[in-house]
N, C-alpha and C positions, 0 to 999 in steps of 0.2 A: 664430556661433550666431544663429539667427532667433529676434526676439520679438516677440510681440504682446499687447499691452494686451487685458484682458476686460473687458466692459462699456463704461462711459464715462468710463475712464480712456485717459491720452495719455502717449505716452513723447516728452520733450522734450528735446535738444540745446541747452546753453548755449552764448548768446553770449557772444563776449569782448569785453569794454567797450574803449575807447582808453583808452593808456596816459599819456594828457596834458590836463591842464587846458584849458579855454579859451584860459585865459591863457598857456597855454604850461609850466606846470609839470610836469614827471615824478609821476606817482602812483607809489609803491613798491608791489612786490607784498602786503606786509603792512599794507599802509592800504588799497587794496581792497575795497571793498565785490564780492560777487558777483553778476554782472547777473540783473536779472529779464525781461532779456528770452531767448527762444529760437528754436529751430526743432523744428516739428512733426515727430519721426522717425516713429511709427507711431499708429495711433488702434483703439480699443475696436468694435468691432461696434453699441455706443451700450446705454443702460440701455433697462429693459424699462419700459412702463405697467402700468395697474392690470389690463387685456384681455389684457397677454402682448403687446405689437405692441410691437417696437423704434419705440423713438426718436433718429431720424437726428441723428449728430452735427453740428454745427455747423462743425466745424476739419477741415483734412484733413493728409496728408505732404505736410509743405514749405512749411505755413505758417509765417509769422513772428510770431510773440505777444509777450505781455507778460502775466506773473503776477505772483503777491503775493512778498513778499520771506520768506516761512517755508510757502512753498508746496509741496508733492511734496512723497516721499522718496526718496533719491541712491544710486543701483546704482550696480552695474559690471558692465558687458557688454562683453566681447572687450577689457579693460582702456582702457574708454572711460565716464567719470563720465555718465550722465545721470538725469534726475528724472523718476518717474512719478508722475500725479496725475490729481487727477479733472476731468471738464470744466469744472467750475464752479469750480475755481481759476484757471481761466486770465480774467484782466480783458479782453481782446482782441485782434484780430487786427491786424495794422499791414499798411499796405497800399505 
């Protein structure tokens, strides 16, 4: 199934963090924190101004970001976890 975000909301693909310390220690799956970083799967057409003229999003598909840690809220599409949210959750883009 196809989706698309309305407005200036972004549908976001978590990345998976490595499973190892610096230092070399095994992180367990239930110590885990869930990354805040992602990828940009789909994007909004962008919010409207006060004249009705869209406002070009800033992010596009297949950026790589970083949001806040209680960011989005987590679907499921085609049995795949991802978070949609609005643009101004996303902190930035990594390059």
């Amino acid at each position: 199934m196809a989706f698309t975000p309305l407005h200036d909301r972004v549908l976001v693909r978590r990345v998976e963090s490595d499973e190892k310390t610096a230092g070399g220690l095994i992180i367990p799956d239930n110590a885990k924190e869930k990354p805040a970083e992602g990828e940009v799967v789909s994007v909004g057409a962008g919010a409207k101004d006060d004249d009705g003229d869209r406002i070009a999003m800033d992010v596009k598909a297949g950026d790589r970001i970083l949001f806040g840690k209680w960011s989005g809220t987590e679907i499921t599409i085609d049995g795949e976890e991802l978070l949609i949210m609005k643009e101004s959750d996303i902190l930035g883009i990594m390059s």
